[in-house]
N, C-alpha and C positions, 0 to 999 in steps of 0.2 A: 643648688642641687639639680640634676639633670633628670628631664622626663623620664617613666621607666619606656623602652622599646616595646614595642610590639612584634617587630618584622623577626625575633627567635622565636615566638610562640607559635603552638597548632591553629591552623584557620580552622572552625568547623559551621554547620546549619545550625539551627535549632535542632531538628530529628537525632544527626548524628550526635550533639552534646548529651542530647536526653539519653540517645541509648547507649554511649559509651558510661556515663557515670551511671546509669539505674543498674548495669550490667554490671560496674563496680560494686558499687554499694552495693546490692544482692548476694554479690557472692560472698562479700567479705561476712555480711551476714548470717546468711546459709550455710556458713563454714567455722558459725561461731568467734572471728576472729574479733579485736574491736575495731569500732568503727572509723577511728583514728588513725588507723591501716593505711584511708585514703588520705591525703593531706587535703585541707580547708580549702576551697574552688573558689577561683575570683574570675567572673565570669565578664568581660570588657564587651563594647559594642554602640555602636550609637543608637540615640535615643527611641524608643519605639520596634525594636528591631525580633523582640519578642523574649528577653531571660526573662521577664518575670512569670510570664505563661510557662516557658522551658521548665522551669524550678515546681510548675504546679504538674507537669508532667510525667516528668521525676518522682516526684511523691506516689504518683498512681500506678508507674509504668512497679516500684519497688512493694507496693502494697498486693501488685499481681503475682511478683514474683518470689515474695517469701509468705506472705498470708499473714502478714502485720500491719495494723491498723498506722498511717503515717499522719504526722500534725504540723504541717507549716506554719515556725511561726515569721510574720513578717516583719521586718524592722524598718523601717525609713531610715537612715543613719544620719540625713540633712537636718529630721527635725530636730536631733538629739544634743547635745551637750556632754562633756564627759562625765557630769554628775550623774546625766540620768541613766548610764550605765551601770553606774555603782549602785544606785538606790540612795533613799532619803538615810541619814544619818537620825541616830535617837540615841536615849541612854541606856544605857543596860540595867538592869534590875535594881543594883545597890549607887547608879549613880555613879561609877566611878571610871565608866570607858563609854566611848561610843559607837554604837554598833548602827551598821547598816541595813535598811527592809531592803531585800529582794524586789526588784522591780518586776511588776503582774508578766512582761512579756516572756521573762528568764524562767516563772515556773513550770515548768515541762514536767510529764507524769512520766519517772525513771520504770514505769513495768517493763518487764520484757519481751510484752505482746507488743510493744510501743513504740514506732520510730520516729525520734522528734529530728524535725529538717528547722535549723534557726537560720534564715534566711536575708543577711544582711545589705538589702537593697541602698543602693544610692550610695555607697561608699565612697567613691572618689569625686563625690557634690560633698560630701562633710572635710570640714574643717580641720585642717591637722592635727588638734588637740583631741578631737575624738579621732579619727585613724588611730591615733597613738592608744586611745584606750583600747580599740580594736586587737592590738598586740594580743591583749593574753588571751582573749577569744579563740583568737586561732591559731594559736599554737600551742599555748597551756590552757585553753579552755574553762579558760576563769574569768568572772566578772567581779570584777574587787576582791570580797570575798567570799564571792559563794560561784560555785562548781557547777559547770554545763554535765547533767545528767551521761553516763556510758552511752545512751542508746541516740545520746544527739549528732546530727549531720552540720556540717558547718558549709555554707556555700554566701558568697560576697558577689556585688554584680556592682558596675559604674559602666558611665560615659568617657569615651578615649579623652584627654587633653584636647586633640586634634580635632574633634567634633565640634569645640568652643560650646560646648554646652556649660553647665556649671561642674569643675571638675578641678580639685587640687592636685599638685602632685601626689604620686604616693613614693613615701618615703622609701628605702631600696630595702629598708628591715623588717618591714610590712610586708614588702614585693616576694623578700625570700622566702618565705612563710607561705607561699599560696602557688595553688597548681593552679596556670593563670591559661584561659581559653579565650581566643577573639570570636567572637562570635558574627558570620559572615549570613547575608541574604541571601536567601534560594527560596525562589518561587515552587519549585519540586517541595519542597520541604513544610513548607507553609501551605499550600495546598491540602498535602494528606491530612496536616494539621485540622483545616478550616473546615474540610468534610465530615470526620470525623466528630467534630464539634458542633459543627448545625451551623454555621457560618451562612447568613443569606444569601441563596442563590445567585440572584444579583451581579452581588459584590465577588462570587468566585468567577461568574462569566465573563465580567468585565476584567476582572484584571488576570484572566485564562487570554484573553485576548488584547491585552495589552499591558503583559508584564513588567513591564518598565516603571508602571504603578504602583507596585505593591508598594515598592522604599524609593520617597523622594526627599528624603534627608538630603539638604545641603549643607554644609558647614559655614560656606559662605554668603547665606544669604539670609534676610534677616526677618522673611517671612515666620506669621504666628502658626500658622494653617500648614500642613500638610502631610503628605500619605507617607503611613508604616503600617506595619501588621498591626501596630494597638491601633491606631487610628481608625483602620478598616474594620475591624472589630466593633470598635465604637459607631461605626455606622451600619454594622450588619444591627447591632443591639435595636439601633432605631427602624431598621424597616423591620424586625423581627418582631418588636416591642408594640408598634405605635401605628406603622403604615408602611405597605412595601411600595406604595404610590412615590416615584421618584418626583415628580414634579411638584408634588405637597411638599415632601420632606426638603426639596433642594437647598435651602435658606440654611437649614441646619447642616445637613450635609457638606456645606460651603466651611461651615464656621470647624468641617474638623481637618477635612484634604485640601483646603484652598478652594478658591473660586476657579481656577483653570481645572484641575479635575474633577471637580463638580460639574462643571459643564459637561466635560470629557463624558463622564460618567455617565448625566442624564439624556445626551446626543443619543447616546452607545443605546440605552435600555430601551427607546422605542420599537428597537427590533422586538420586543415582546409582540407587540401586537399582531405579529404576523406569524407567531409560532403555534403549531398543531396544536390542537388542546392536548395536555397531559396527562390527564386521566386517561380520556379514549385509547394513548396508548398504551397504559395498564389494564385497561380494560380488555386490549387484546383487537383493538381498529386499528387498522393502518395509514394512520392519515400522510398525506403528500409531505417529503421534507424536504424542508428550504434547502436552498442553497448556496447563499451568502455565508463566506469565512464568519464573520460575526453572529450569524444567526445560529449559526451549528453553534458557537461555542455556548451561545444564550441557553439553548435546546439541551444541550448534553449537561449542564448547569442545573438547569431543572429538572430533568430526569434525576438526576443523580442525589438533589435534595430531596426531592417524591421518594426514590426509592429508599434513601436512609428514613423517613417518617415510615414507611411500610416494608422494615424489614424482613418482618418475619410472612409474610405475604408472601410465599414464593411462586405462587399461580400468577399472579400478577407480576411479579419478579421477571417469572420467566416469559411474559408476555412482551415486559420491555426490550426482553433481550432479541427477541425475533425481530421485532422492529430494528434494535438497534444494532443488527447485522447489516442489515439494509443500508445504513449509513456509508457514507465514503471509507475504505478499510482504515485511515490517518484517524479520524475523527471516532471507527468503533474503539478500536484501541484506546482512545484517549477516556470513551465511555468507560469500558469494562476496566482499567485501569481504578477509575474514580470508583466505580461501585467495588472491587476488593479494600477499599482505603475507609469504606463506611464503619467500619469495625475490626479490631483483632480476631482475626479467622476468619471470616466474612467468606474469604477466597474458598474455603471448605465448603461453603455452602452450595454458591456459585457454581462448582464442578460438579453439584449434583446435580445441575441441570443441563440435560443433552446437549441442544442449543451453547451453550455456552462450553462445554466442556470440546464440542467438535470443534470452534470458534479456536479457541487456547491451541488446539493440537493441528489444525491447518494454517491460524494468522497469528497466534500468540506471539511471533517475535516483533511483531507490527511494537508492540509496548516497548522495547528497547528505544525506537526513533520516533515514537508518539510526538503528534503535534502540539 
């Protein structure tokens, strides 16, 4: 049996997949239609590269936009076996058939306040005999014999063949059944993500200025260690968590990106030391700024996490904002860009302040070619 292709499907980001299906799914909903409108999504991509965050995205971007409460559920499909799709078999009442329990992950609550997302991760890591149970999932939306509720979302996610991660074929009868999307790295994309989500400082400075780190996914190489958006993630968790002290954490840090961007990384973060204090400039000082490529990105990195902690603060807001006219015009851009990404509408706010709103209407095209 031959691999399925990839090279006739849509390439997209993470952002673009979230917003083309929430935008789906929403309308199909808000128009009453069912949900089976869209066909079952099998979302490809190598390992790390972020669909299982996409998928948590999805849920939140559709919960905004019809005013329904959404429930991801999630499946591992590697762990599974095709019995545990079915559920445990028993007798029936009088003894004389055998009926199957519903397994706990299939019960979803059918109300129609309710949108259940069953979220089949790792599929093309399971074994052909579960693929195969896969079939009725998504296309007849049945598990043995009990029924995926009207109000459920079916979306599937693996690693390409070509990634040499662990990946079976999928069969072509599987393949036809599914609205299948590759899922491509952009640092634009992941970015607005990482802001947005409280991502350590840090970690967006460093690889603001050396994006080539975000996804160092090799297929050919047989390293344990290294950098993708879950990865980096995993390491905002620990300076978020634990210590934003790089050279305490480095040991750990090593055990998620490799030892070569662990270095990379801990070289790169000394520039802290040499950065204005950031308060002061919410406070409305104007302290002297650096001037090293690296340091501006360190500096605008931190601004930009200060300012998502003190959102609603717009005295202060607008204090950074003076300062960070002052900035070289490449690098304001690249500020004001990151503070409209802190939140949906965020930019509304923004333009209520002078300062910023003159800024948009003399430099604002500077954001199209942002450094």
């Amino acid at each position: 049996m031959k691999d399925v292709k990839l090279t006739n499907i849509p390439e997209m980001t993470i952002g673009k997949m979230v917003d083309k299906l929430a935008k789906a799914y929403s309308t199909v909903i808000n128009n009453g239609l069912p949900i089976k409108t869209v066909p079952s999504v099998m979302l490809w991509g190598p390992p790390g590269v972020g669909k299982s965050q996409g998928v948590r995205q999805i849920a939140s971007m559709i919960e905004d936009k019809t005013g329904k409460e959404v429930r991801v559920t999630d499946v591992r499909l590697l762990l599974f076996n095709p019995i545990d799709l079915r559920g445990i078999p028993t007798a029936n009442a009088d003894k004389t058939l055998a009926v199957w329990l519903k397994p706990q992950i299939f019960h979803m609550d059918p109300s129609n306040n309710i949108v259940n997302i069953l979220f089949l991760d790792e599929i093309s890591a399971a074994p052909q005999s579960v693929q195969a149970a896969a079939y009725q999932i998504t296309l007849d939306r049945v598990v043995g014999e009990h029924r995926l509720p009207d109000n459920c979302i079916v979306i599937a996610a693996g690693n390409r063949t070509t990634d040499k991660s662990v990946a079976f074929k999928m069969p072509k009868a599987l393949a036809n059944r599914l609205l299948h999307i590759e899922i491509e790295g952009s640092f634009d994309s992941w970015k607005k993500w990482a802001i947005s989500s409280g991502i350590n400082d840090k970690v967006i400075g460093f690889i603001s200025f050396r994006q080539g780190f975000l996804m160092g996914f090799d297929a050919g190489s047989e390293d344990l260690a290294f950098p993708t958006p879950r990865s980096w993630e995993m390491v905002s968790n620990l300076l978020n968590g634990i210590s934003d002290d790089i050279d305490e954490m480095y040991s750990l840090i090593a055990g998620i990106v490799g030892t070569g961007v662990a270095v990379e990384f801990r070289t790169w973060s000394k520039v802290y030391k040499d950065l204005p204090p950031i308060e002061d400039i919410f406070d409305g000082k104007m302290p002297v700024c650096p001037k090293n490529t690296d340091a501006l990105y360190a500096l605008i990195s931190s601004m930009t996490y200060y300012a998502r902690n003190h959102k609603e603060e717009l005295a202060r807001i607008t204090n950074s904002i003076r300062y960070g006219v002052k900035l070289p015009p490449d690098f304001a851009a690249v500020l004001f860009k990151d503070y409209m990404n802190i939140e949906d509408g965020y930019k509304t706010k923004l333009l209520s302040i002078p300062e910023f709103n003159k800024w948009m209407q003399t430099r604002g095209s500077l954001m199209n070619g942002s450094v």
